[in-house]
Backbone as a ProteinNet text record, in pm:
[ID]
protein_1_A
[PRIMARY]
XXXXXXXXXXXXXXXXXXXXXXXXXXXXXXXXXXXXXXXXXXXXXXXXXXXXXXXXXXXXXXXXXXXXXXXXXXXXXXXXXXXXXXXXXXXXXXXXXXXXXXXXXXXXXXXXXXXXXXXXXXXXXXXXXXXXXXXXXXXXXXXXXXXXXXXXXXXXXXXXXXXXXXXXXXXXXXXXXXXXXXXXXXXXXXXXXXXXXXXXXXXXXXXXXXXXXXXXXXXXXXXXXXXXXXXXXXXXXXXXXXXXXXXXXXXXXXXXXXXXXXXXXXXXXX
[TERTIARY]
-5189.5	-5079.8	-5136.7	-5104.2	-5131.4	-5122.7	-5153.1	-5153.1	-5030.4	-4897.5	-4803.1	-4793.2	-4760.5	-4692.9	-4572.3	-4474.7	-4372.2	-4319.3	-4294.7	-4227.7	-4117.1	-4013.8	-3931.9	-3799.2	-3949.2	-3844.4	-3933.1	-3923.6	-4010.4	-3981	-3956.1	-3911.6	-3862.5	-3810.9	-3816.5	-3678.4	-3631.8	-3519.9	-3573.4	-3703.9	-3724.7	-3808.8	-3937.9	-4027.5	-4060.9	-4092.5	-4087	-4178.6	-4239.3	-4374.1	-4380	-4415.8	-4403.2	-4526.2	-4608.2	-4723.7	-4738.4	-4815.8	-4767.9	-4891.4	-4941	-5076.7	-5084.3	-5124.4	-5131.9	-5129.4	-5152.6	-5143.9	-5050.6	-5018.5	-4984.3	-4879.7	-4752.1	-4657.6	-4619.1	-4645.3	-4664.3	-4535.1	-4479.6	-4421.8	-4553.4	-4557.8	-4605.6	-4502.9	-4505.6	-4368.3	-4259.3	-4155.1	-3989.7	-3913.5	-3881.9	-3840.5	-3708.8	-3614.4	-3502.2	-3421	-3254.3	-3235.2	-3257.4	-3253.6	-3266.2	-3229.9	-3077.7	-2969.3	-3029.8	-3067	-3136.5	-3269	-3370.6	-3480.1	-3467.2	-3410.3	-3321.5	-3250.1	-3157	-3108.2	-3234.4	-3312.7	-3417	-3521.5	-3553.9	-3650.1	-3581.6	-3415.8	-3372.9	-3384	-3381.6	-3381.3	-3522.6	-3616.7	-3739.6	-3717.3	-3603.1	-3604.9	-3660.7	-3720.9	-3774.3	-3702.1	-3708.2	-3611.1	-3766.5	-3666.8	-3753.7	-3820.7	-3773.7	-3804.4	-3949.4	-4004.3	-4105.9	-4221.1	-4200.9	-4322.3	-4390.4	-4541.9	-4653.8	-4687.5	-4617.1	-4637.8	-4566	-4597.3	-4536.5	-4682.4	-4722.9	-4850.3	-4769.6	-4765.2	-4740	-4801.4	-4779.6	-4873.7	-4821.6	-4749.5	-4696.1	-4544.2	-4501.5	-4387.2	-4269.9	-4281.7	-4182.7	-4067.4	-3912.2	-3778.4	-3855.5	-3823.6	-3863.7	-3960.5	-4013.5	-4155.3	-4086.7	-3984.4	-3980.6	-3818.2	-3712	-3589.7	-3571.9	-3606.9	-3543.2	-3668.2	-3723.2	-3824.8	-3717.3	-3637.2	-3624.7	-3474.2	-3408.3	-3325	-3417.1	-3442.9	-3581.8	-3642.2	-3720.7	-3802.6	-3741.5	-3622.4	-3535.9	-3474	-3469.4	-3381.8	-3506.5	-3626.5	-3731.7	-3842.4	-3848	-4023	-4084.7	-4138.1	-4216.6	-4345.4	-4463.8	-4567.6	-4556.9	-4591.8	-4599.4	-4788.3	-4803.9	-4959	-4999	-5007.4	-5035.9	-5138.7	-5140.8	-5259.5	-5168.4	-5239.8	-5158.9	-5071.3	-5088.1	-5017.7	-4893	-4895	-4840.5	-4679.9	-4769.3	-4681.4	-4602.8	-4627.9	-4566.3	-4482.2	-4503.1	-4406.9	-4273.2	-4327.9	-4181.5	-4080.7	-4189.5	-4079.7	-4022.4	-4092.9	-3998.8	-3862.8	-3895.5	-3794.1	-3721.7	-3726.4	-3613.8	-3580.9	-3612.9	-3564	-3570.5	-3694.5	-3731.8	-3886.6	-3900.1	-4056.3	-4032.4	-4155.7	-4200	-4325.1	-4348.6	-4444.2	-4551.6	-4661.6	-4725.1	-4884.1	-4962.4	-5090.8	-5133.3	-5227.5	-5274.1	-5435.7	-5470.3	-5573.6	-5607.8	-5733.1	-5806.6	-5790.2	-5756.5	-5768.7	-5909.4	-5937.1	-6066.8	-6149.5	-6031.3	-6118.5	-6010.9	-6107	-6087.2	-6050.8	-5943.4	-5907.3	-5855.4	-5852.6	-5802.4	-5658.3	-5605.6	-5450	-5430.6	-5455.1	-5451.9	-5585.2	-5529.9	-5642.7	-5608.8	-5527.6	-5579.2	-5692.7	-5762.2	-5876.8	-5815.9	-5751.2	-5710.2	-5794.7	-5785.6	-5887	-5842.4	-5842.4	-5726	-5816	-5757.8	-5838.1	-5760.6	-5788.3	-5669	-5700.2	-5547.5	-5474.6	-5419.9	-5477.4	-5411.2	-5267	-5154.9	-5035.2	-4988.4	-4897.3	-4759.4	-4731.7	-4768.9	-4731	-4870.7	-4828.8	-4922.1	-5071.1	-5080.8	-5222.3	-5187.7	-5142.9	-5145.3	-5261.8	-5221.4	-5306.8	-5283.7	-5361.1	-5369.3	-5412.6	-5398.4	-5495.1	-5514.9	-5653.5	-5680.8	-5678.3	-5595	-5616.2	-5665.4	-5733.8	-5849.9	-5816.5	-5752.3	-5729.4	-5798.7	-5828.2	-5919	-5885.2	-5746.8	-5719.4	-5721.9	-5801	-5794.2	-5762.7	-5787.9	-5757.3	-5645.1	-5560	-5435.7	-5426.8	-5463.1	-5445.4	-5329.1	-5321.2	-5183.3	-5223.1	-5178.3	-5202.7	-5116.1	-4999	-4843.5	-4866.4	-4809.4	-4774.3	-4900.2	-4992.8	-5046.2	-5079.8	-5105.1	-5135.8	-5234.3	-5366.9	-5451.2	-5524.9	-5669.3	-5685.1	-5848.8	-5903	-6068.2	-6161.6	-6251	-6352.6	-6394.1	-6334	-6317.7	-6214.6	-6125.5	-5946.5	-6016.9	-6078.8	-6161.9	-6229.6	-6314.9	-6406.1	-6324.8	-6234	-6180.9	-6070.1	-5998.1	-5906.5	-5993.5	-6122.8	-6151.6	-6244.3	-6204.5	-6220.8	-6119.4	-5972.6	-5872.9	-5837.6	-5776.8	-5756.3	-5622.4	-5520.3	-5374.8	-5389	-5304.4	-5307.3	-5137.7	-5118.7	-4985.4	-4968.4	-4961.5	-5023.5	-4881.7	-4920.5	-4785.2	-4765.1	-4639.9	-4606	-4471	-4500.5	-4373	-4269.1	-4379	-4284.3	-4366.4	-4257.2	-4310.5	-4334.7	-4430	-4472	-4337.1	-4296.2	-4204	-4083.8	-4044.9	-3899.9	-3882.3	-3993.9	-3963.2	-3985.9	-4019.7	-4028.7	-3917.9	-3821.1	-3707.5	-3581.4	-3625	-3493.4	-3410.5	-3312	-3209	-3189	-3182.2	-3148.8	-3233.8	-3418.3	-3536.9	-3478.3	-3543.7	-3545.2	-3750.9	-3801.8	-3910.8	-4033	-4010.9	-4040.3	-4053.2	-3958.2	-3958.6	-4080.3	-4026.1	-4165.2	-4261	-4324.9	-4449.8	-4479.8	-4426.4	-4507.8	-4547.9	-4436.7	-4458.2	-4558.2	-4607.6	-4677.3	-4817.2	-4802.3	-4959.8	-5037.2	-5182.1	-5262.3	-5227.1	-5111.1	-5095.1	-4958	-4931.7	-4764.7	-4778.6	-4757.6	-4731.1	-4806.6	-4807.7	-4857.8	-4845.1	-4825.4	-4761.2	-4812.7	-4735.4	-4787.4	-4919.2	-4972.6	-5050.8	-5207.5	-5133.9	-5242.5	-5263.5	-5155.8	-5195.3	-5301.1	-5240.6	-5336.6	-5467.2	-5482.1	-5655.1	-5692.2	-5634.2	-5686.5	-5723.6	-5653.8	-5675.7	-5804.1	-5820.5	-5958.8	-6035	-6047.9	-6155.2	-6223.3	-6103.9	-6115.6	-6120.4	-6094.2	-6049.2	-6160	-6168.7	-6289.7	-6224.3	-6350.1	-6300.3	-6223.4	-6219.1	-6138.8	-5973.6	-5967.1	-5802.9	-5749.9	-5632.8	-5553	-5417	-5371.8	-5209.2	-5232.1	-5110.4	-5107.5	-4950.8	-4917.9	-4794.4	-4726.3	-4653.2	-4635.9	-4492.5	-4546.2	-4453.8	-4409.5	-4302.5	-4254.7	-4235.8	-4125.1	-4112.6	-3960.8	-3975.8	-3802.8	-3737.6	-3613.6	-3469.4	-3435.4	-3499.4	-3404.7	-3562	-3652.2	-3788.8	-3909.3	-3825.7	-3900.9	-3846.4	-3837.2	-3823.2	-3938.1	-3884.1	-3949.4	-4008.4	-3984.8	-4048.2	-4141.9	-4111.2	-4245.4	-4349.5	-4332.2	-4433.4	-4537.1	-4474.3	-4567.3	-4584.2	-4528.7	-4598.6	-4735.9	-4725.8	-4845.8	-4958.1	-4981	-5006.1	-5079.1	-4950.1	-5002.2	-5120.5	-5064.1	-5121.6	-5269.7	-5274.2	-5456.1	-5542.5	-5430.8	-5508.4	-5581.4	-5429.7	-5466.1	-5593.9	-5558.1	-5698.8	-5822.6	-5853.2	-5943.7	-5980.8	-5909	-5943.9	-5926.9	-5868.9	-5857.2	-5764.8	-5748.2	-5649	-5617.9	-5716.3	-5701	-5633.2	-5543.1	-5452.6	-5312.9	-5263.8	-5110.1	-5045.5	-4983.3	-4888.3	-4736.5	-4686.7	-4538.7	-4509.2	-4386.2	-4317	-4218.9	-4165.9	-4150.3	-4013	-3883.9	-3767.3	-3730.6	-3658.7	-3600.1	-3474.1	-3377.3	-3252.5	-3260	-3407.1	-3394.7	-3513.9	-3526.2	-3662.5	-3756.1	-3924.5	-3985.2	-4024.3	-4048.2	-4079.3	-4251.8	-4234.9	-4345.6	-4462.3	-4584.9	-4726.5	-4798	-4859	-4881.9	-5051.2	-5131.2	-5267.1	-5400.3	-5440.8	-5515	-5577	-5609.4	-5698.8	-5660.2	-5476.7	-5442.5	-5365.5	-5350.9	-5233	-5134.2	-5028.1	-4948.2	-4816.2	-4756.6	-4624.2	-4528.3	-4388.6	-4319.6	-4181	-4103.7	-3927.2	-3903.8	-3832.3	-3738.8	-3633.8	-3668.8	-3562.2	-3410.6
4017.7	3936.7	3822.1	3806	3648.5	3582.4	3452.3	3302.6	3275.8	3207	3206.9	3022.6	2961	2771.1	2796.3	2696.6	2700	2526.6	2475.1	2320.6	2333.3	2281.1	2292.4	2234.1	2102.2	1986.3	1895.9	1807.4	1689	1596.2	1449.6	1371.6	1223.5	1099.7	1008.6	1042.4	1098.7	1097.2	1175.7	1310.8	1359	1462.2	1524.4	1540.2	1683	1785.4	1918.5	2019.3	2081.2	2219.1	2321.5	2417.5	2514.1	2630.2	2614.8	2707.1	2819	2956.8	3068.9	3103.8	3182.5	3199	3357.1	3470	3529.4	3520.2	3421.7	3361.1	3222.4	3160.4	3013.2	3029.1	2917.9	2872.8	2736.6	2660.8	2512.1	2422	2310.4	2181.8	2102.5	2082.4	1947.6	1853.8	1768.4	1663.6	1711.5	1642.1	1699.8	1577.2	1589.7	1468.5	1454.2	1583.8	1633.1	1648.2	1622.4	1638.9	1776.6	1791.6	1956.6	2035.9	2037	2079	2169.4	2092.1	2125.8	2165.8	2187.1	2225.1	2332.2	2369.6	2549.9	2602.3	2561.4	2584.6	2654.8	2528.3	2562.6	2643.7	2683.1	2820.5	2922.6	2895.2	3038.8	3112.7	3026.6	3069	3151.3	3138.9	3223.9	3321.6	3350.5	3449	3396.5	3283.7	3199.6	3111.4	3043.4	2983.1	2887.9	2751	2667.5	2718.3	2835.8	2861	2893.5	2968.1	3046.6	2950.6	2795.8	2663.1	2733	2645.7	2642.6	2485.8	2405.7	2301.7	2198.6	2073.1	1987.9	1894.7	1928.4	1803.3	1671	1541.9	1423.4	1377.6	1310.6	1213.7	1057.9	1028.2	872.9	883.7	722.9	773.8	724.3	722.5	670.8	776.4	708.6	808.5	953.8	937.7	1050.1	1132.8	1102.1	1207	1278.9	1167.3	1229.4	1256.3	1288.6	1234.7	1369.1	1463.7	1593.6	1563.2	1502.5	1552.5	1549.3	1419.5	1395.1	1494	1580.8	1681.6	1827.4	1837.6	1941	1971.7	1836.2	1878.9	1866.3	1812.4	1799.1	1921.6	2023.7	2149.3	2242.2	2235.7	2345.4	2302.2	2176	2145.8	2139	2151.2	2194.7	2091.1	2128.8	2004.6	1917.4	1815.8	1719	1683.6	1689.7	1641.8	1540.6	1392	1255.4	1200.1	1082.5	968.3	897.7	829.8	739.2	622.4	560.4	431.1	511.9	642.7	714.4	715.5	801.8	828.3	740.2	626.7	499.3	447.1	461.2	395.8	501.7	633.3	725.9	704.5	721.3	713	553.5	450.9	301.4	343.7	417.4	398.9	549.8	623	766.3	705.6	639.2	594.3	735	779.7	941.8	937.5	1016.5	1062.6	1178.1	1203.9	1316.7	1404.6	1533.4	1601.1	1618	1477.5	1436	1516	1548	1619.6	1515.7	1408.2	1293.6	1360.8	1311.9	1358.9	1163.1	1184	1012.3	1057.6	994.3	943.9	986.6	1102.6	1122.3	1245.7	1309.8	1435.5	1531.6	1629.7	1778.8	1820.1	1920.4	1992.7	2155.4	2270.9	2419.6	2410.4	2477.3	2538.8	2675	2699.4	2864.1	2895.9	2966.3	3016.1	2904.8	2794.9	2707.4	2616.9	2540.8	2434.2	2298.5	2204	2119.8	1982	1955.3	1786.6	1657.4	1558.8	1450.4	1369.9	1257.8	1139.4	1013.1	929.6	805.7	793	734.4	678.3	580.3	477.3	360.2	378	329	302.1	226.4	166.1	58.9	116.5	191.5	283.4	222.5	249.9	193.5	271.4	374.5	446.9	574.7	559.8	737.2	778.6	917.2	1016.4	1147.8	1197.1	1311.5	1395.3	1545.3	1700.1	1747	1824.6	1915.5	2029.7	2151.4	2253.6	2379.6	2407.3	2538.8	2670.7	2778.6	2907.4	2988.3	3119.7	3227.4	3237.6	3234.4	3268	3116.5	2989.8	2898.7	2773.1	2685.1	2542.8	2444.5	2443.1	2349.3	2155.3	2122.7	1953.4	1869.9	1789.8	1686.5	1565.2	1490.7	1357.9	1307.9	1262.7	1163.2	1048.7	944.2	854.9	726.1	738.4	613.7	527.1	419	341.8	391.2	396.7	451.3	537.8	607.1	683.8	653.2	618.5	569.8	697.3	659.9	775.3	852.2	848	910.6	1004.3	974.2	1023.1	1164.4	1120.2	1193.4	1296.7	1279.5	1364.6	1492.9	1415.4	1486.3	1602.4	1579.9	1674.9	1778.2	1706.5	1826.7	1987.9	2004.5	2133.1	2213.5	2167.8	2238.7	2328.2	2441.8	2544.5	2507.6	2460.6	2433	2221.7	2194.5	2011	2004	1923.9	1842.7	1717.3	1645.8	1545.5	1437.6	1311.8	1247.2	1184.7	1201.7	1147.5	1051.6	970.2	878.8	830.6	757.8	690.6	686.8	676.8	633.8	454.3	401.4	254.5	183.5	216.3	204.6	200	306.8	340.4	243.4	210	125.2	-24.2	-49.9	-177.2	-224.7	-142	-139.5	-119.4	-67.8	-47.3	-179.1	-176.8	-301.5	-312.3	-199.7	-203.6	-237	-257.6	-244.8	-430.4	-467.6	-662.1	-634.4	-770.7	-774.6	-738.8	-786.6	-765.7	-612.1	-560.9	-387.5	-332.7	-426.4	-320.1	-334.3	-475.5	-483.3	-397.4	-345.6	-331.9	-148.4	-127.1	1.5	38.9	-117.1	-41.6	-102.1	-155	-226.6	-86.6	-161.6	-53.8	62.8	-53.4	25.4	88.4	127.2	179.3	302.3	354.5	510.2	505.5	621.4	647	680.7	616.3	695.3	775.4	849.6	968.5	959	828.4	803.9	819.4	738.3	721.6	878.5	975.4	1111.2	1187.9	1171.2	1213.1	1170.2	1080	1017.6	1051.7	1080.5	1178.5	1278.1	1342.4	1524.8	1482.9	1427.6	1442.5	1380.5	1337.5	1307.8	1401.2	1499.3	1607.6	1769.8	1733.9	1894.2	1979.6	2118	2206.6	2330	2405.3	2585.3	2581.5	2554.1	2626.5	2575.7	2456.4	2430.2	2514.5	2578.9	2634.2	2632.5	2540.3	2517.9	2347	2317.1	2147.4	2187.5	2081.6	2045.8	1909	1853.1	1698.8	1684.5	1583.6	1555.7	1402.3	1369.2	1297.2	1164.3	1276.1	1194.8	1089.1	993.8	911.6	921.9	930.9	953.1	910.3	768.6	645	610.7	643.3	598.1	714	829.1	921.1	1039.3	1085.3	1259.2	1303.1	1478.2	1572.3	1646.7	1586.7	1599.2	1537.4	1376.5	1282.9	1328	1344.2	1371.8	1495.1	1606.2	1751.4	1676.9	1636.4	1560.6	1502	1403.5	1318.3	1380	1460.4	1551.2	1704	1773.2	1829.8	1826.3	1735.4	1694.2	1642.4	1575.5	1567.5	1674.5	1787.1	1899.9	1943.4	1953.1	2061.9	1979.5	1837.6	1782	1823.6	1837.8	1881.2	1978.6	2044.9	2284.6	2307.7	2258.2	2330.3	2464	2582.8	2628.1	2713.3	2687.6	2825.9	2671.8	2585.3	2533.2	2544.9	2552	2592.8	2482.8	2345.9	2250.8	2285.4	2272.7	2260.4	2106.9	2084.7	2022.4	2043.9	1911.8	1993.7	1918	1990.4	1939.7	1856.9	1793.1	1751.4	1792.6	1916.6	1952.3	2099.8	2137.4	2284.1	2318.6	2468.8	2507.2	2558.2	2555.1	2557	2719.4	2789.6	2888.3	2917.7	3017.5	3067.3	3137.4	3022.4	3075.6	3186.5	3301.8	3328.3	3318.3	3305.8	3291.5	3390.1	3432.9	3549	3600.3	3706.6	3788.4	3746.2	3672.1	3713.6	3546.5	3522.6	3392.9	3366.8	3439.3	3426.9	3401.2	3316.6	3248.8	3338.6	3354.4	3470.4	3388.2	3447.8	3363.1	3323.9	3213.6	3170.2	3222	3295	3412.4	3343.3
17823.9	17770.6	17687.7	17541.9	17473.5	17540.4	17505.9	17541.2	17455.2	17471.8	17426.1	17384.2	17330.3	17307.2	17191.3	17284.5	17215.5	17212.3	17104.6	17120.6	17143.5	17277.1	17288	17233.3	17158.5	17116.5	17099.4	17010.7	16977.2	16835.2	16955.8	16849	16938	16907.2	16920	17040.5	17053.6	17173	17263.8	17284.3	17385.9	17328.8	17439.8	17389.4	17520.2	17475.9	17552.2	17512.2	17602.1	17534.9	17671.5	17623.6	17728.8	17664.5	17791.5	17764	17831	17824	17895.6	17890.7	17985.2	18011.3	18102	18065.8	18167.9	18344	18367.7	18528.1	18487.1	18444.3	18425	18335.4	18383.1	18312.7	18321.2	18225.7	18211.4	18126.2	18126.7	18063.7	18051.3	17917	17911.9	17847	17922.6	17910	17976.6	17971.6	18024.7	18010.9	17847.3	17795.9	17766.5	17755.5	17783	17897.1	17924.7	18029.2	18084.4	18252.9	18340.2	18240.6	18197.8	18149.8	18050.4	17909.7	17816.6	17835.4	17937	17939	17989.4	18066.6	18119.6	17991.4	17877.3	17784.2	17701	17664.9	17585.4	17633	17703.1	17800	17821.2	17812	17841.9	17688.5	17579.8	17448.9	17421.6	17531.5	17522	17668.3	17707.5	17797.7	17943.6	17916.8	18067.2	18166.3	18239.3	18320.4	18392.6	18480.5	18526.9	18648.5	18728.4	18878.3	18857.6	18720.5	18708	18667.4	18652.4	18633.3	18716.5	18696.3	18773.4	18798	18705.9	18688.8	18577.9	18565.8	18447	18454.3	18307.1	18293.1	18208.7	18245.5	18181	18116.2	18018.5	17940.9	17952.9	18048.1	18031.5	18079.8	18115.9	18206.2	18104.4	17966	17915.7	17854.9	17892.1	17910.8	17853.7	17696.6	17638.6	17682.1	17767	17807.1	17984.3	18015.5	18150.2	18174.5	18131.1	18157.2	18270.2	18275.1	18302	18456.9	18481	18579.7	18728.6	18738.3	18868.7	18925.9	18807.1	18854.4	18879	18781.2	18797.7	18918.7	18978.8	19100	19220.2	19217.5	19321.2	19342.1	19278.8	19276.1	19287.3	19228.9	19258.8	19303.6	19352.2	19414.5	19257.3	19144.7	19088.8	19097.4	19079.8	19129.8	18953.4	18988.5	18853.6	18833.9	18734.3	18715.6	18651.1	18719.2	18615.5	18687.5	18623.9	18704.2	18811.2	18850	18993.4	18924.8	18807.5	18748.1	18669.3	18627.2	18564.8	18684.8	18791.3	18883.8	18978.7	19006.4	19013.6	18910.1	18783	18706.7	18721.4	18693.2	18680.4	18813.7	18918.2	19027	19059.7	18973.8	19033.2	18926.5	18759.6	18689.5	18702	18804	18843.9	18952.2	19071.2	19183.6	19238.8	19263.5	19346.6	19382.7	19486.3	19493.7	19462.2	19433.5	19308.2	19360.7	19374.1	19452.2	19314.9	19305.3	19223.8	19277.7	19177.9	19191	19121.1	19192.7	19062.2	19035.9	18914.9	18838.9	18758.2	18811.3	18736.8	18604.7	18529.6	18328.8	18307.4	18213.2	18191.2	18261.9	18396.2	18443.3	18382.7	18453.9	18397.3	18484.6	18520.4	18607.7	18563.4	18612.9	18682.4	18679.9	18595.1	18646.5	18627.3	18733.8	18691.4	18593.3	18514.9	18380.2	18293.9	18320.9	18221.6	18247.3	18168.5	18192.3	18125.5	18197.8	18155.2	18121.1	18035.1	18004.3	17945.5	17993.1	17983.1	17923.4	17869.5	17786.4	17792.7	17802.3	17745	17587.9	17558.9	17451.4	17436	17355.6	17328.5	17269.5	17425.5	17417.6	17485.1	17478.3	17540.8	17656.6	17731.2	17889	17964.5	18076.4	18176.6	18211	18194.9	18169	18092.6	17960.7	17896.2	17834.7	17854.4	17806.6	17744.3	17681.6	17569.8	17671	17599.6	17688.6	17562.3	17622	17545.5	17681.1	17631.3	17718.9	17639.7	17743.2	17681.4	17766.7	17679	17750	17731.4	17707.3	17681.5	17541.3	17440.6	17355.5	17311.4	17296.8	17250.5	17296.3	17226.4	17303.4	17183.4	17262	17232.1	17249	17170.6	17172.2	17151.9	17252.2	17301.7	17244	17095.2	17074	17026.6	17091.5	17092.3	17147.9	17083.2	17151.9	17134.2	17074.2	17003.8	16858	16911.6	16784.8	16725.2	16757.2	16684.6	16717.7	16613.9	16721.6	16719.8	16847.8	16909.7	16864.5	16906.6	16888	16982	17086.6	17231.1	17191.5	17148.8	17132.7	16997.3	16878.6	16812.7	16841.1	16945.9	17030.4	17090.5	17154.5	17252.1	17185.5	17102.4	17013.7	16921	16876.5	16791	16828.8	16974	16978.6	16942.3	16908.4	16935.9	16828.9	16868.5	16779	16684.6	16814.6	16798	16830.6	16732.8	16765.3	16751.7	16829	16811.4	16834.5	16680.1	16648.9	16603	16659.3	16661.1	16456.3	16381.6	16294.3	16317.8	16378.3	16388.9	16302.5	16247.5	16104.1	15992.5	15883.9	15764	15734.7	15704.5	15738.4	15650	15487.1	15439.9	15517	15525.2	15643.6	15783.5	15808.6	15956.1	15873	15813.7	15757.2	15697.7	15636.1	15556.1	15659.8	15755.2	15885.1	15894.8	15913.1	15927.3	16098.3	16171.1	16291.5	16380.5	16349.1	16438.6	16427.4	16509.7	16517.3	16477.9	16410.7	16349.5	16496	16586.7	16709.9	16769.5	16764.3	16777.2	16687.5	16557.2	16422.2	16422.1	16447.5	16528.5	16631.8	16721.6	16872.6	16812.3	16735.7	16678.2	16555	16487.5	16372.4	16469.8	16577.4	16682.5	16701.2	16753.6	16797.8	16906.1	17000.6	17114.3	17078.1	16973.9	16898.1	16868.9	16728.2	16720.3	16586.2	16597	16463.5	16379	16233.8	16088.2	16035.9	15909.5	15836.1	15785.1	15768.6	15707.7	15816	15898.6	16016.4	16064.9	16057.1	16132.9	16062.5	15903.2	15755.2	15746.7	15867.1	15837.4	16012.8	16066	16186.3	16188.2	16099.1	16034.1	15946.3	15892.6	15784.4	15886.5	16002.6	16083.6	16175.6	16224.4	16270.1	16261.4	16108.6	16088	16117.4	16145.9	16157.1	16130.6	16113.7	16106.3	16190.3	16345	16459.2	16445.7	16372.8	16370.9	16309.9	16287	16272.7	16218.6	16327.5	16346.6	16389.5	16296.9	16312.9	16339.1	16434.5	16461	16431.1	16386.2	16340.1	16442	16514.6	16602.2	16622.9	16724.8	16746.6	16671.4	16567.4	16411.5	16479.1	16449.7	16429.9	16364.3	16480.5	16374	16264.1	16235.1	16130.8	16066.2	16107.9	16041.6	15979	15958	15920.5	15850.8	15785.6	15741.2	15744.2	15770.7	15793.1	15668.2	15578.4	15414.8	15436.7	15433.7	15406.5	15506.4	15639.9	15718.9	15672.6	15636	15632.6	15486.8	15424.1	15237.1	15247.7	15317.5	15335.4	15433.7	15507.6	15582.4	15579.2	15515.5	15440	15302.1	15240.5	15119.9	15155.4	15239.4	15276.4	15326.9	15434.6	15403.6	15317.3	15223.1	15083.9	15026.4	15012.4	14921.4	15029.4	15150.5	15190.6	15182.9	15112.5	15087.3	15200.7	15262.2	15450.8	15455.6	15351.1	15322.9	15452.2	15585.9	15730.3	15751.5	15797.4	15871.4	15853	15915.1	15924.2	15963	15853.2	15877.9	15895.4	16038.5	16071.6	16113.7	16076.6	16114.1	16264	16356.8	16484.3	16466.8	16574	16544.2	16651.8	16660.8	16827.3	16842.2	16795.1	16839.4	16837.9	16811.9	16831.9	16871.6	16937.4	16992.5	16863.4	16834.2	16738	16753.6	16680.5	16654.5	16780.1	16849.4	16953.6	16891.3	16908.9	16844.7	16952.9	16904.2	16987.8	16962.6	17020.6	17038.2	17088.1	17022.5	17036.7	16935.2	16834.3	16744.2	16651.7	16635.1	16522.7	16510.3	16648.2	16634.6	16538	16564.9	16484.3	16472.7	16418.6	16508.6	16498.1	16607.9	16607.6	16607.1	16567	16524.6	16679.9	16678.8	16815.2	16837.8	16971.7	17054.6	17003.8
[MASK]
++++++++++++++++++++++++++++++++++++++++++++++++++++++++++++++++++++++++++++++++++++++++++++++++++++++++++++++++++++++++++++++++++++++++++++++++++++++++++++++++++++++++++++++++++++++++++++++++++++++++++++++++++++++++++++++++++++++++++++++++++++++++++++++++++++++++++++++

C-alpha cells in the first residue's frame, strides 16, 4: 500500500492533515471542529475510529479545536510536549490521554519515524516534524516568525514540505481591522511568516529530494492564494527547481491526496 497525505484544511481559522501509512493512520493538528474532521475524512472514505494517533504542534485554537470532542468519544492518544499539553487542557477544560515527547526527540509510530524541532512562536513550546516513511519524508513548518538554522536543518530532508504563507507584508499592513499591536506580534520573530519570508526558506532549502511544496496557513483578510504561489512559486522558477510541485492549500475544502512512492503523484479529492 502507498504512503498516502492529504491536507484536510489549512488556513488562519483551522488547520488539519491526515497521513496513511501501511500500519499507521495519523492527524497532524485537529484544528477543525469533531464535526468537520469526520466530514472531511469521510470525503477520503476514512473515519476517526481508525486514528493511531494526533501529532500537535502547539496548543493554539486553530491547531486544536476538534481534539477535546474527538478523544472524549474515541480515546485517541494525542502526541505533544508537556507545556503543549497543559496549555490545551487549561484552555479545553479536559484531560487528554497525552503521549508526551521532549521538544527535539525522535520517536516510532508505527512505520512512521517521527522528529520534532522547536519553532520560534507565540505558543508556549511549538514545534515542527519532519516524518520519515519508507516512501519519503514529509515536513511540518507552520506557525513561525522566522526560520533558525536548526528549523533549516531539520526540514531539508523532506521530500513533501508544508510550509506556512501567512500574509502578504503589504496586506497586513494596510488591514483596517488588525489594531497596530496585532501587526506587530504577527510580522515579530515569534509571528508568522510571509510570502516573502517562505520564498527565502525555499531557496535555503531546496534540494533534489523536494518535490511537493505546500503553502499553508494563508489569512483570510491578509493574503491571497495568487500572491502566495506568485512569490513562491516565482523563486522556485528563478531557482530552475523545475522537479517541485507548488500548491496552494485551502481552508474550506479538502486538498487533493498525494500519494508517495515510485511515482508520487497527487490523485483528485474523493
Amino acid at each position: 500500500m502507498p504512503v498516502r497525505f492529504t491536507i484536510l484544511g489549512s488556513g488562519s481559522g483551522g488547520n488539519c492533515a491526515y497521513l496513511e501509512t501501511d500500519q499507521t493512520r495519523l492527524l497532524i493538528d485537529a484544528g477543525f471542529s469533531a464535526r468537520q474532521i469526520r466530514l472531511r475524512l469521510a470525503a477520503l472514505g476514512r473515519s476517526p475510529e481508525t486514528l493511531h494517533g494526533i501529532l500537535l504542534t502547539h496548543e493554539h485554537t486553530d491547531h486544536v479545536q476538534g481534539l477535546a470532542v474527538l478523544c472524549a468519544q474515541l480515546q485517541i492518544p494525542i502526541y505533544c510536549n508537556r507545556l503543549t499539553r497543559d496549555a490545551v487542557e487549561q484552555a479545553l477544560d479536559c484531560k487528554l490521554d497525552c503521549r508526551l515527547f521532549q521538544t527535539g526527540a525522535a520517536f516510532d509510530l508505527g512505520d512512521v519515524h517521527v522528529e520534532s524541532f522547536a519553532v520560534p512562536h507565540d505558543a508556549q513550546d511549538p514545534v515542527g516534524f519532519l516524518l520519515r516513511t519508507d516512501a519519503g519524508n514529509i515536513g511540518f513548518l507552520t506557525d513561525l516568525g522566522h526560520a533558525t538554522r536548526l528549523v533549516l536543518e531539520r526540514v531539508r530532508p523532506a521530500h513533501v514540505l508544508v510550509l506556512e504563507t501567512n500574509h502578504d507584508v503589504r496586506l497586513l499592513q494596510d488591514d483596517p481591522r488588525r489594531p497596530w499591536s496585532v501587526k506587530q506580534r504577527i510580522l515579530s520573530r515569534h509571528g508568522h511568516l510571509s510570502n516573502d519570508a517562505a520564498a527565502e526558506v525555499v531557496s535555503q532549502i531546496l534540494s533534489a529530494d523536494l518535490r511537493h511544496l505546500y503553502l499553508g496557513h494563508l489569512s483570510r483578510d491578509c493574503n491571497r492564494p495568487e500572491l502566495a504561489h506568485r512569490t513562491v512559486a516565482g523563486r522556485v522558477q528563478a531557482l530552475g527547481a523545475t522537479h517541485v510541485r507548488v500548491e496552494v492549500t485551502a481552508q474550506d475544502r479538502v486538498g487533493p491526496t498525494l500519494e508517495l512512492g515510485a511515482c508520487a503523484q497527487p490523485l483528485p479529492a474523493a
